[in-house]
DSSP file (Angstrom, degrees, kcal/mol; ACC not computed):
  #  RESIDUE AA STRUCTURE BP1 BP2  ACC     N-H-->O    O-->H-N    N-H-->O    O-->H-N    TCO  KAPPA ALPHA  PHI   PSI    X-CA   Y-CA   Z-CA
    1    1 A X              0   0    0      0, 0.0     2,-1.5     0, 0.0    22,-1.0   0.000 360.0 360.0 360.0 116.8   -3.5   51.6  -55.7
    2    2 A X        -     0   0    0     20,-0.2     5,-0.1     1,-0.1    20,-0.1  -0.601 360.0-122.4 -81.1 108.2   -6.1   48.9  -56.2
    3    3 A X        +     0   0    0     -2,-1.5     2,-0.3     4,-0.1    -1,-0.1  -0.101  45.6 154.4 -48.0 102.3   -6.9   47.9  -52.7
    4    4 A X     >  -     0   0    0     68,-0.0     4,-2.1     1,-0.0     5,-0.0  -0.773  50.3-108.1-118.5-178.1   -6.3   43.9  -51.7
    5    5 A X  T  4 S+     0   0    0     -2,-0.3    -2,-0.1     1,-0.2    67,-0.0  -0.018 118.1  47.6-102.0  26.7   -5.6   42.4  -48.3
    6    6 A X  T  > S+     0   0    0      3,-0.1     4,-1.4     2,-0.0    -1,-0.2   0.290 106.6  49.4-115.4   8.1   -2.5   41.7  -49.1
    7    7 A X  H  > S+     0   0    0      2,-0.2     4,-0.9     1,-0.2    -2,-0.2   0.963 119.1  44.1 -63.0 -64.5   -1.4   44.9  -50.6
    8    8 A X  H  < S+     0   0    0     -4,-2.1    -1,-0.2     1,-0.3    -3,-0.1   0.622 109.6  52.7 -70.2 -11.9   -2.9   46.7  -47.4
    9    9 A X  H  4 S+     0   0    0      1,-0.1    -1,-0.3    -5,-0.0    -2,-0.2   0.852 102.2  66.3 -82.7 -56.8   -1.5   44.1  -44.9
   10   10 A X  H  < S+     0   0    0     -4,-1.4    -2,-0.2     2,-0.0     2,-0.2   0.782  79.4 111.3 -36.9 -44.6    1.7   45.1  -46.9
   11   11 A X     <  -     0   0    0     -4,-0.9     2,-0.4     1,-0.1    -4,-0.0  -0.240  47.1-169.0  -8.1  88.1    1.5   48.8  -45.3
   12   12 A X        -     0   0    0     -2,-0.2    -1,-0.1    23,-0.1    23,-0.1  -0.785  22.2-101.6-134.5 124.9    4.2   49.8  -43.0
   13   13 A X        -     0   0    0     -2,-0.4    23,-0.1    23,-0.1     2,-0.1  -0.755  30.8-152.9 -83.6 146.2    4.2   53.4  -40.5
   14   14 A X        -     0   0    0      2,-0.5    24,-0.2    21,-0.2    -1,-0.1  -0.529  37.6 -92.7  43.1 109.7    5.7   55.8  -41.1
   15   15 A X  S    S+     0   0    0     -2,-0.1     2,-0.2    22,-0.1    -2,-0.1   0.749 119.8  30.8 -46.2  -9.7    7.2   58.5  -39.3
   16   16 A X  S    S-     0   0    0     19,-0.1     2,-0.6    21,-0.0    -2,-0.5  -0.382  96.5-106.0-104.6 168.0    3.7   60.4  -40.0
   17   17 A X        -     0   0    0     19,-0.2     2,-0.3    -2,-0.2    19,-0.2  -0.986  55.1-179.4-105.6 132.0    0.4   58.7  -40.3
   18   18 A X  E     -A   35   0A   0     17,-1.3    17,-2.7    -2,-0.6     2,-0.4  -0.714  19.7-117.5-118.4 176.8    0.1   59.1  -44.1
   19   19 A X  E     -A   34   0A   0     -2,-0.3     2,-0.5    15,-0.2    15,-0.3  -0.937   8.5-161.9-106.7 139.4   -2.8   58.0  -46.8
   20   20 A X  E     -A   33   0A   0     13,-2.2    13,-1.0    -2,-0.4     2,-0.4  -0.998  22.9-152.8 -90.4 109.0   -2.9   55.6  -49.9
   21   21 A X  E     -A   32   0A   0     -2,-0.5    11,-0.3    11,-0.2     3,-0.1  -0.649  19.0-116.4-114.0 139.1   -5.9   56.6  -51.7
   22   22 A X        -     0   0    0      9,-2.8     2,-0.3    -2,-0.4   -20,-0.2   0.106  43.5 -59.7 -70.2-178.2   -7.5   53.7  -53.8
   23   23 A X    >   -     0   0    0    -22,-1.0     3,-0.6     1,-0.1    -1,-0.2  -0.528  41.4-165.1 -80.1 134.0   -7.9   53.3  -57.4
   24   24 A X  G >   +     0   0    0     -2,-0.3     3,-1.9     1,-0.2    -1,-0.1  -0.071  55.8 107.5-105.5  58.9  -10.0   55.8  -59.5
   25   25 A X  G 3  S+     0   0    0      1,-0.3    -1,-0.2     2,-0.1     4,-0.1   0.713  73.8  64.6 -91.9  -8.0  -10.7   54.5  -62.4
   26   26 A X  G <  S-     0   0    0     -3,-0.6    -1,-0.3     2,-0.2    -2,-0.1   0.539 108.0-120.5 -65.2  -7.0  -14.0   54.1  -61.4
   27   27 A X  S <  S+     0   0    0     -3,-1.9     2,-0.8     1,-0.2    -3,-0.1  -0.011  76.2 120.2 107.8 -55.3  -14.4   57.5  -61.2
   28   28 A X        -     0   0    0     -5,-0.2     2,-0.4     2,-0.0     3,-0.2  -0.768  51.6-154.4 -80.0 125.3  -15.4   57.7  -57.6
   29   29 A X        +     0   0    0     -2,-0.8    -6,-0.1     1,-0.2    -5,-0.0  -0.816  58.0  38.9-112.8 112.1  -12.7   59.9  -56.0
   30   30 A X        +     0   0    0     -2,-0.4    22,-1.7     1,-0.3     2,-0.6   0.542  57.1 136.7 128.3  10.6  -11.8   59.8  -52.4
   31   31 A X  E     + B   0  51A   0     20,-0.2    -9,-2.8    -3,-0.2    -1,-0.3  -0.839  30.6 160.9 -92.6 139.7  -11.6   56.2  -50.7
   32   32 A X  E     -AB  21  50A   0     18,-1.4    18,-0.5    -2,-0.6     2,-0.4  -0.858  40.5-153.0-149.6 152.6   -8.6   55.9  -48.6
   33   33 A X  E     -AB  20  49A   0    -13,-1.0   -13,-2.2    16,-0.3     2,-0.5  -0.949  24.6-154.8-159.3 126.9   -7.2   53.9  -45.9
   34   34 A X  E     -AB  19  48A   0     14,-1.5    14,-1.5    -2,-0.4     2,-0.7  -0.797  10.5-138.8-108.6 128.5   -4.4   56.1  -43.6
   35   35 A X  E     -AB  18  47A   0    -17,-2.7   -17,-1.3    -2,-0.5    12,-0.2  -0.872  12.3-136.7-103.0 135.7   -1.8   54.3  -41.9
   36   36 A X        -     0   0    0     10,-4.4     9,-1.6    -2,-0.7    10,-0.4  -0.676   6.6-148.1-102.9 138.6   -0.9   55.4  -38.5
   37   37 A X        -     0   0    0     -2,-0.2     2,-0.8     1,-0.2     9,-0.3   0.091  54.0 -52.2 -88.0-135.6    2.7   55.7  -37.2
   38   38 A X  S    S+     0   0    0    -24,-0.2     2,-0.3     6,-0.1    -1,-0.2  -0.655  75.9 149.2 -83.7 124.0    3.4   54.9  -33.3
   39   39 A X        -     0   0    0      3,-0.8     5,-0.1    -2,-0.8    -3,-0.0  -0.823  62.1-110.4-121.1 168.8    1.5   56.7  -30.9
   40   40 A X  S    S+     0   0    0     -2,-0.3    -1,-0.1     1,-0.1     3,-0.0   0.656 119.2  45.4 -64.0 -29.0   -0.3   57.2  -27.7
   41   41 A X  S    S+     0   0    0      1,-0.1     2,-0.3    -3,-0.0    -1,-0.1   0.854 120.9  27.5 -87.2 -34.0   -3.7   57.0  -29.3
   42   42 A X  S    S-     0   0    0     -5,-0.1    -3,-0.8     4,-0.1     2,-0.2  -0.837  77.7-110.1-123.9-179.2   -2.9   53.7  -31.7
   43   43 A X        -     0   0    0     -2,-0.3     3,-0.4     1,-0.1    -7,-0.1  -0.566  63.6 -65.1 -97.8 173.9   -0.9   50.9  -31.7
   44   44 A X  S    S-     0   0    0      1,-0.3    -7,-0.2    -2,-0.2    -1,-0.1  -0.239 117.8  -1.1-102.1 136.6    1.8   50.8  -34.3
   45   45 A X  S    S+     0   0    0     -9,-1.6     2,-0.5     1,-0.3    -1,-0.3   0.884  78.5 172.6  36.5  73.4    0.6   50.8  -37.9
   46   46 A X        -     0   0    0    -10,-0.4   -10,-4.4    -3,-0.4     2,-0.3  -0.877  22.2-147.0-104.3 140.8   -3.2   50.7  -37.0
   47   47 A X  E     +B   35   0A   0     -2,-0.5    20,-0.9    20,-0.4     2,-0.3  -0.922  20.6 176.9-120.2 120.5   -4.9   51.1  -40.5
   48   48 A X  E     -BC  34  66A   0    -14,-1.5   -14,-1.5    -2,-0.3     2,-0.3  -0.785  23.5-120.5-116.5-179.9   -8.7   53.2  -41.1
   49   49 A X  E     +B   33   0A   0     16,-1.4    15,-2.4    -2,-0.3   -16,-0.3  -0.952  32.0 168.5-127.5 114.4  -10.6   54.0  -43.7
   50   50 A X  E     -BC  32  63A   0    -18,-0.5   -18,-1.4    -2,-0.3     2,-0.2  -0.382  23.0-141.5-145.0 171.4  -11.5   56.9  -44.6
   51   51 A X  E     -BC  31  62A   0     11,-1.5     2,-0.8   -20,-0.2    11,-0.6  -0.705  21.7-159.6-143.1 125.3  -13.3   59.2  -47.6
   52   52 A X  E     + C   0  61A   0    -22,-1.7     9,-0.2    -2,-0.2     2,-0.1  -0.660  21.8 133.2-116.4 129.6  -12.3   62.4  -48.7
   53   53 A X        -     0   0    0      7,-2.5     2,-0.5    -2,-0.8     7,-0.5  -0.107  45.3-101.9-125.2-160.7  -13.6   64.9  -50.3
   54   54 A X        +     0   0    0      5,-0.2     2,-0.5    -2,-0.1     5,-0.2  -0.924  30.0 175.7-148.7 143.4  -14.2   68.2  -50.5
   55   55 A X  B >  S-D   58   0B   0      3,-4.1     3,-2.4    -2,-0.5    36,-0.1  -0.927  77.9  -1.6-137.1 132.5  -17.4   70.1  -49.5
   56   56 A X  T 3  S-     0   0    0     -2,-0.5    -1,-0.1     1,-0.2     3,-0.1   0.655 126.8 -61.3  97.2 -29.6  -17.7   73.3  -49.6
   57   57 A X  T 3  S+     0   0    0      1,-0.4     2,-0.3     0, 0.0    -1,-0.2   0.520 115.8 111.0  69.4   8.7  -14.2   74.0  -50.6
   58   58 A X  B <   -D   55   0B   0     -3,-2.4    -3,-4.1     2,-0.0     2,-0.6  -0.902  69.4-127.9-101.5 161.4  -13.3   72.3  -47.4
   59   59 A X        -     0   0    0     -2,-0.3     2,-0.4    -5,-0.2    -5,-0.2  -0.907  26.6-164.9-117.6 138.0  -11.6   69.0  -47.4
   60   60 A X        -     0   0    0     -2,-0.6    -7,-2.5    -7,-0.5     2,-0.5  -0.928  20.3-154.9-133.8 160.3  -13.2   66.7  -45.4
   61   61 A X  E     -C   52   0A   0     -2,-0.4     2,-0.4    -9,-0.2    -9,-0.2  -0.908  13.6-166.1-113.4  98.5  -11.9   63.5  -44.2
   62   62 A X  E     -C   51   0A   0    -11,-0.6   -11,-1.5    -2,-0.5     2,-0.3  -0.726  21.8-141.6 -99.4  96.3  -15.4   60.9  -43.3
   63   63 A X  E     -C   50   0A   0     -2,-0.4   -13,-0.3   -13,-0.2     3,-0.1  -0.677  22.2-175.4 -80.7 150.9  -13.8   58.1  -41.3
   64   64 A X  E     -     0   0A   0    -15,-2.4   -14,-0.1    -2,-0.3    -1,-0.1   0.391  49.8 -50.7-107.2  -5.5  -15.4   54.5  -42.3
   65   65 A X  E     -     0   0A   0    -16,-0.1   -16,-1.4    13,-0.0    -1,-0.3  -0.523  55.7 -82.4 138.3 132.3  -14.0   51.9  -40.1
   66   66 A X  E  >  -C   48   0A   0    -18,-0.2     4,-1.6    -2,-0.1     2,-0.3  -0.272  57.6-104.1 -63.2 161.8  -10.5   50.1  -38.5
   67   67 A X  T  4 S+     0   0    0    -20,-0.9     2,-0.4     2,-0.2   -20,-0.4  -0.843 103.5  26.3-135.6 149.2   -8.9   47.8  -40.7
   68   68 A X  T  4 S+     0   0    0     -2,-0.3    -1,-0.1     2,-0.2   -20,-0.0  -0.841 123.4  51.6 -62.8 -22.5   -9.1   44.7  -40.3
   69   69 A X  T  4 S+     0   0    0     -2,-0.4     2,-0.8     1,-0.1    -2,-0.2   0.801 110.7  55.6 -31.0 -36.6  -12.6   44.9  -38.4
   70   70 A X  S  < S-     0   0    0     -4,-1.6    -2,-0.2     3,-0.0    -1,-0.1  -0.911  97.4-145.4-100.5  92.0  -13.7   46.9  -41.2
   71   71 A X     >  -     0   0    0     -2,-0.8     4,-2.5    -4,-0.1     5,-0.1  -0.090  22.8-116.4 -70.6-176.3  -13.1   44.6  -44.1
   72   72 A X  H >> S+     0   0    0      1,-0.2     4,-1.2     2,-0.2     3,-0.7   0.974 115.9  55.9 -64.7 -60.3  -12.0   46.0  -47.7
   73   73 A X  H >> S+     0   0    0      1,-0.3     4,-1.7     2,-0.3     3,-1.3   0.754 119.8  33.1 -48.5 -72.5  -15.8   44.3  -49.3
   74   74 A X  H 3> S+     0   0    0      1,-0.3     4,-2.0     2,-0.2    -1,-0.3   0.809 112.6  57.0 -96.9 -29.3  -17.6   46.4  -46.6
   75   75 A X  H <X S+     0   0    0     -4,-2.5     4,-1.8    -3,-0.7    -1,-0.3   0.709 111.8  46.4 -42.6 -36.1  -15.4   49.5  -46.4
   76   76 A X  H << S+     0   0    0     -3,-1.3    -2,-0.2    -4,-1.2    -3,-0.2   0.834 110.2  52.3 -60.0 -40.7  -16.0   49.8  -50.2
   77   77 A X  H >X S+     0   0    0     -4,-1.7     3,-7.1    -5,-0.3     4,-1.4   0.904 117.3  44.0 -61.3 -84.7  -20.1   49.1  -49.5
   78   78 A X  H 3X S+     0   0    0     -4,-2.0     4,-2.9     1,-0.4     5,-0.4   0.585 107.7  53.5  -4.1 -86.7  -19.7   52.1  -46.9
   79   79 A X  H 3< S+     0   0    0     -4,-1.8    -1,-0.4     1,-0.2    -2,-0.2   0.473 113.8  44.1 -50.6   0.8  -17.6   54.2  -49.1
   80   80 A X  H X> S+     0   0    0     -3,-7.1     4,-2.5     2,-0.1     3,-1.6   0.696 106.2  58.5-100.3 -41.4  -20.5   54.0  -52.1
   81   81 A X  H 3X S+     0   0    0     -4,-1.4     4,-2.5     1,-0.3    -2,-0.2   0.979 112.8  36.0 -57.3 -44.2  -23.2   54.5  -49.9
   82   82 A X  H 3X S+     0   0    0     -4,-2.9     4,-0.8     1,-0.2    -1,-0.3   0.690 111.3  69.0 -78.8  -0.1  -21.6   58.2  -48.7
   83   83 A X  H <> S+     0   0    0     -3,-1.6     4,-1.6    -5,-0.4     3,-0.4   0.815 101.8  48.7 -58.3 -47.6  -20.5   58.4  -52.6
   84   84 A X  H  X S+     0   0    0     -4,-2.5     4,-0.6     1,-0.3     6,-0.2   0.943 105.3  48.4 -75.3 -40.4  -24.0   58.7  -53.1
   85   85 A X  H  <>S+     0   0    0     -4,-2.5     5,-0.9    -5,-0.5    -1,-0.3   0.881 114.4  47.5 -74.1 -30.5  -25.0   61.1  -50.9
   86   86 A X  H >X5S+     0   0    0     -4,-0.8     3,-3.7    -3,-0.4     4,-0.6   0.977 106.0  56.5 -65.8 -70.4  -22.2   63.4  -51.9
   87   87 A X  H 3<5S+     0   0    0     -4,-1.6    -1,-0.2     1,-0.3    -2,-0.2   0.721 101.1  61.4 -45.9 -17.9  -23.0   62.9  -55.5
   88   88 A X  T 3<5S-     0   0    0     -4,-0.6    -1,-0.3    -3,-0.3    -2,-0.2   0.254 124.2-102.5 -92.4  17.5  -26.6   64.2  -54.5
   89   89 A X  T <45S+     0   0    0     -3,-3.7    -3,-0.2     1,-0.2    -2,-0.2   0.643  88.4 111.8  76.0  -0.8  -25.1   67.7  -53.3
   90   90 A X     << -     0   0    0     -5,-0.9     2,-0.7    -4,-0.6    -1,-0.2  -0.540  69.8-108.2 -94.8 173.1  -25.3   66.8  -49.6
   91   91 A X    >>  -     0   0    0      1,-0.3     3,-2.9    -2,-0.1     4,-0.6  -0.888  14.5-154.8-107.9 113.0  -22.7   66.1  -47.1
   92   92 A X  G >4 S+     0   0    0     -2,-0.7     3,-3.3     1,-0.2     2,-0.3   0.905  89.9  67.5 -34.9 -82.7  -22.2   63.0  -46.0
   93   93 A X  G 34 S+     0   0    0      1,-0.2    -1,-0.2    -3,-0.1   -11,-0.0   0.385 109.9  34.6  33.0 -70.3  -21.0   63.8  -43.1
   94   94 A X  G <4 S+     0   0    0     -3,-2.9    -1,-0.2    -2,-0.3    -2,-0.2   0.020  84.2 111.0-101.5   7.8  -24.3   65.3  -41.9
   95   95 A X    <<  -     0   0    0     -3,-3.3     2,-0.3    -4,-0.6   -13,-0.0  -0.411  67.5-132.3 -82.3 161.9  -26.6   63.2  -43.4
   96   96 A X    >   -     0   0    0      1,-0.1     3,-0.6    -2,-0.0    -2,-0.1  -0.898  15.7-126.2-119.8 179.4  -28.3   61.1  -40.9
   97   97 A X  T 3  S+     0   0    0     -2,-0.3    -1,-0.1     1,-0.3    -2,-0.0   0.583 105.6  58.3 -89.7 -12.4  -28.5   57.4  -41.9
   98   98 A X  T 3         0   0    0      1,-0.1    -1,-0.3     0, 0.0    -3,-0.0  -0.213 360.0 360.0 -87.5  23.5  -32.1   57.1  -41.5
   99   99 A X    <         0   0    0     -3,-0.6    -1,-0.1     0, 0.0    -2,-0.1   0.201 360.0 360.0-113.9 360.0  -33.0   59.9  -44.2
């Protein structure tokens, strides 16, 4: 999916919280934004952002930000900056931001 704000406004829970994972035709693999269904911990279709990879041969899920607080434009900055650090053999994850 290429990721707008109104695509992602579009986005409806789910009995599950499930993921949309964005377009890769750039290449860069793993930005995501998981929609949550009703819970005790969110409110009904509460949206993050996430990126996921795999490190290790684990997959790990790097949350980035609430949607809308988080907008797409800075959820994208986010998600290259830990693209870069992954692409350097580290884990984001663990990286500290001051490094």
């Amino acid at each position: 999916m290429k990721f707008t704000d109104k695509g992602i406004n579009a986005l409806k829970p789910k009995t599950a919280k499930y993921f949309i994972h964005g377009d890769m035709s750039n290449d860069r693999h793993g930005f995501a934004i998981c929609v949550y269904p009703a819970s005790t911990k969110y409110p009904v279709g509460t949206k993050s952002w996430f990126f996921i990879y795999r490190y290790e041969g684990k997959r790990c899920f790097l949350p980035l930000g609430k949607y809308p607080t988080m907008s797409l434009g800075n959820a994208a900055k986010e998600f290259e900056k830990h693209w870069d650090i992954f692409v350097s053999g580290k884990n984001p994850a663990t990286v500290k931001e001051d490094e």
